[in-house]
C-alpha positions in Angstrom: -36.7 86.4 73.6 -35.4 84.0 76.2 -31.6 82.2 75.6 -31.9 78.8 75.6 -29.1 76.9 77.6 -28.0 73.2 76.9 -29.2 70.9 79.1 -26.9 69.6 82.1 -27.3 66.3 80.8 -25.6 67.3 76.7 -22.9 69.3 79.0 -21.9 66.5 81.6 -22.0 63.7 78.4 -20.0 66.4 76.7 -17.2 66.7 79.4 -17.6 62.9 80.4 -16.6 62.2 76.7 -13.4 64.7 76.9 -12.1 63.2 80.2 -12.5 59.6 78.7 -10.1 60.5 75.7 -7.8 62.2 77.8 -8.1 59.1 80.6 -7.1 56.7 77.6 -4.6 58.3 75.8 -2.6 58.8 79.2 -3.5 54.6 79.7 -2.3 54.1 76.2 0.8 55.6 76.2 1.6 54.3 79.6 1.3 50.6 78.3 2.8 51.2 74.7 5.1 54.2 75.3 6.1 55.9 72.3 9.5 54.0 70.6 13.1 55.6 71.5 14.2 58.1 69.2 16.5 57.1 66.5 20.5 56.9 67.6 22.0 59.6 66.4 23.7 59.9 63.5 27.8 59.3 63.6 29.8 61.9 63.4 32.0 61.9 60.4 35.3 61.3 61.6 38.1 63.3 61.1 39.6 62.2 57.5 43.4 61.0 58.0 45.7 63.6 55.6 45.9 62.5 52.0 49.3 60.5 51.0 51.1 61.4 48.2 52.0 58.1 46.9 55.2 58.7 43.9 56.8 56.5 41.9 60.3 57.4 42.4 61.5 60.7 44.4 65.2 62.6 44.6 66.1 64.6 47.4 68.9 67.0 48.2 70.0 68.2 51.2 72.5 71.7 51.0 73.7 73.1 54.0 74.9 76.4 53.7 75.6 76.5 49.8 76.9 73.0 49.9 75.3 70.0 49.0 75.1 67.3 51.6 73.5 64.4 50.6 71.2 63.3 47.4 68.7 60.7 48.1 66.9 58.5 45.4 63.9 56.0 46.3 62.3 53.6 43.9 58.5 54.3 45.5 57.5 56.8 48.2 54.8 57.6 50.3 54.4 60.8 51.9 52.5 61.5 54.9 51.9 65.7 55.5 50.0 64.9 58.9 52.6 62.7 60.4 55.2 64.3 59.0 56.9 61.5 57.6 58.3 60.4 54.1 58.0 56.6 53.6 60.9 55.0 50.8 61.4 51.8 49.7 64.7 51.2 47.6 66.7 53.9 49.4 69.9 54.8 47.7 72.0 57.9 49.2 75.3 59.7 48.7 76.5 61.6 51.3 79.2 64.3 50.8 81.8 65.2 53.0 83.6 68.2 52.9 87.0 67.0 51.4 85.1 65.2 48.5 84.5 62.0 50.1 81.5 59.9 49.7 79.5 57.4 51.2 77.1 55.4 49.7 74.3 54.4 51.0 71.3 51.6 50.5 68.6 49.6 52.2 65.4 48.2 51.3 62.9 50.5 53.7 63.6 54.0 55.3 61.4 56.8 57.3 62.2 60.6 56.1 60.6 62.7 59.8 60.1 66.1 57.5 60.5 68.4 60.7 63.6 66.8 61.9 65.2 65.6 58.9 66.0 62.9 60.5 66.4 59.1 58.5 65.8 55.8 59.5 66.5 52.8 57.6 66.0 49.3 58.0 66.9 45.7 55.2 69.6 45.3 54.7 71.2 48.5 55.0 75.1 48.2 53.4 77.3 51.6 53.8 79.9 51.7 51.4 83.3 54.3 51.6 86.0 53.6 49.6 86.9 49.4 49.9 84.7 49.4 53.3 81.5 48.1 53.5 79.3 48.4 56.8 76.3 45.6 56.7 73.4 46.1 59.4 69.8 45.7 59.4 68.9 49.1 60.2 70.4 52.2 60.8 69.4 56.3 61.0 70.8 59.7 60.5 71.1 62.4 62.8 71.7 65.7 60.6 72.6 67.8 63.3 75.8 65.6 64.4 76.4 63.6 60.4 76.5 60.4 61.9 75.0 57.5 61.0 74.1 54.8 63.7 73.2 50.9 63.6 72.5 50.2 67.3 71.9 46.0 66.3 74.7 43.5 64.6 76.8 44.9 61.8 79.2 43.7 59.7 82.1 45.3 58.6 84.5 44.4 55.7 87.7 45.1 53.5 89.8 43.4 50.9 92.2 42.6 53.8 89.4 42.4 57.0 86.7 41.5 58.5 84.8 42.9 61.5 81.6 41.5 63.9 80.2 43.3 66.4 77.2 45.2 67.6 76.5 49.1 67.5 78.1 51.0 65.2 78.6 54.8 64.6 80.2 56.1 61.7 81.1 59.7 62.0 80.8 61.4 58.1 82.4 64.7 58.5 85.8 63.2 60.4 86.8 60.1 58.8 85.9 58.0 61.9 83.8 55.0 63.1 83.3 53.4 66.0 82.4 49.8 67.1 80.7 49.7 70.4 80.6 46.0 71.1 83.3 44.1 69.7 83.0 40.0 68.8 85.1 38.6 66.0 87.6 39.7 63.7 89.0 38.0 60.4 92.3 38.8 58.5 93.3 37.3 55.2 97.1 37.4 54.7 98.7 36.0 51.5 96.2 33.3 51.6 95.5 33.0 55.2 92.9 33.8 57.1 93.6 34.7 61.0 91.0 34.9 63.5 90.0 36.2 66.7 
């Protein structure tokens, strides 16, 4: 029985036919090259830390078994990732150790959680006794109890009253200082003196 072969001509019309398909598919993709792929997809950024938003919030501060200051806010926001404690309608009492208080209030403050430091700004008034201190903003360091206002205050009393810039009012020693001193009023029997 003899094997039959296929012709030359079925084979070379055969291989002619593969090489053409390969010869156009390389021509087609060279004039319509395949579209970019797609951008990819954003990553999902990181989520900034949930705020605890409160209606009103107390704090108290006690320093080895004795209570140093109670804090009361009308509204707070707290931030865990920043670390801070945002207040509006800050009112605080700060005891000294002889019984002494001074009163505290402003219209904003900033509570940093890891230093327990405060800042305040609007209107900030400091009250002890028949003295008021006015400034715009002021902050607490806890580690020396004193209370700064680095900007204009005003300070008065039934029988004075005191302009200036940069004050420090030390709350464990009875003291406060006036750094820059510009204009002082005294009322006497009627009187007011000035200088």
């Amino acid at each position: 029985m003899a094997v039959r072969r296929p012709s030359l001509f079925k084979s070379k019309v055969l291989w002619s036919l593969v090489l053409a398909v390969l010869i156009g598919g390389a021509g087609y993709s060279l004039w319509h090259p395949a579209p970019p792929p797609p951008p990819p997809k954003p990553k999902p950024q990181a989520e900034a830390s949930p705020k605890s938003l409160m209606e009103t919030l107390s704090l108290t501060e006690i320093e080895l078994g004795q209570k140093r200051w109670v804090m009361d806010a009308d509204k707070a926001q707290h931030s865990k990732e920043r670390g801070e404690i945002h207040l509006d309608g800050v009112h605080i009492d700060f005891f000294e150790d002889d019984g002494t208080v001074t009163h505290v209030k402003s219209q904003k403050g900033v509570v940093y959680t890891k230093t327990r430091t405060l800042t305040l700004t609007g209107q900030v008034e400091v009250t002890r006794g028949d003295l008021m201190a006015k400034a715009e903003s002021a902050s607490y360091d806890p580690k020396l109890r004193i209370l700064v206002s680095h900007g204009n205050v005003v300070l008065e009393g039934p029988t004075v009253k005191v302009e200036g810039q940069g004050l420090t009012i030390y709350l464990n020693k009875h003291r406060l200082i006036l750094r820059d001193h510009r204009r002082t009023e005294v009322k006497v029997a009627g009187k007011r003196l000035t200088w």
